[in-house]
N, C-alpha and C positions, 0 to 999 in steps of 0.2 A: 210043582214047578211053576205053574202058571201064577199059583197064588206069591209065588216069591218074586218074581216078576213084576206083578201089579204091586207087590210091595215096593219096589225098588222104585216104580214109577211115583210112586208117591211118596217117594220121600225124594226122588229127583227134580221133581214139582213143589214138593216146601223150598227145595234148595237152590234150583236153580233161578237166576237171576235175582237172586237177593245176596242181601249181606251174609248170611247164614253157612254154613258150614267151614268157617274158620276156625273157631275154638274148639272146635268138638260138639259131638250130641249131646251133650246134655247143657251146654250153655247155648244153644239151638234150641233146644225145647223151653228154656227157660225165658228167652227170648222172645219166643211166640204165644208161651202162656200169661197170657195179658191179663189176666183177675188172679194169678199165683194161685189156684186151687190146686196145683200140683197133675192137672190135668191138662188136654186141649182136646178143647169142644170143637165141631164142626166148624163153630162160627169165628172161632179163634185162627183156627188151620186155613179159612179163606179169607180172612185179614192180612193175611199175608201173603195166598198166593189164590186170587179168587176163580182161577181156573179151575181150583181142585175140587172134583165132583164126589158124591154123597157116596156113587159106589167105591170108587179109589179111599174114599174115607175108610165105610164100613168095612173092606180090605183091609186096611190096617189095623183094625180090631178086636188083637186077637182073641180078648176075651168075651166079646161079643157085648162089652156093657154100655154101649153109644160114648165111649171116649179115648182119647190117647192118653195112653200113662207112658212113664218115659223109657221101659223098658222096652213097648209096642213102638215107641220112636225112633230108639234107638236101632231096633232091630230092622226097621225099614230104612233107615241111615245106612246101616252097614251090608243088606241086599241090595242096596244100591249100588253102592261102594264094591261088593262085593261082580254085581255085574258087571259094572263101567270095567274091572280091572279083568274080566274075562270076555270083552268083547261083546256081549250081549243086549248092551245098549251105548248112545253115544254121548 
């Protein structure tokens, strides 16, 4: 629970105050991954939103290999998404 949470936070924090969650996640991700390697690196995720810290990164990684792929994007889009509509954040 906690880890979904801190998911949601960080993907609240790509999203919040920027242009981003309009189209969807995945033209969000596509958006933010500024070399198209089909990933976002740390440095890519705080190009856009430079509050976001290393742990709320490495939180969102589920597969622990130092990067966003866009299903790990997607999925903190949508515990986001999925808090905001349960009250659990605002």
């Amino acid at each position: 629970m906690k880890k979904l949470l801190l998911l949601a936070a960080v993907s609240a924090t790509l999203l919040s105050g920027t242009a981003f969650g309009q189209a969807g996640p995945q033209a969000d991700f596509k958006k933010l991954d500024l070399n198209g390697d089909g990933n976002l690196s740390i440095n890519e995720a705080q190009t856009a939103v430079p509050e976001l810290t290393l742990k709320m990164y490495i939180s969102a990684d589920g597969n622990n290999d130092g990067r966003l792929d866009p299903d790990e994007f997607v999925f903190a889009q949508r515990a986001y998404e999925q808090a905001k509509a349960e009250g659990r954040i605002k």
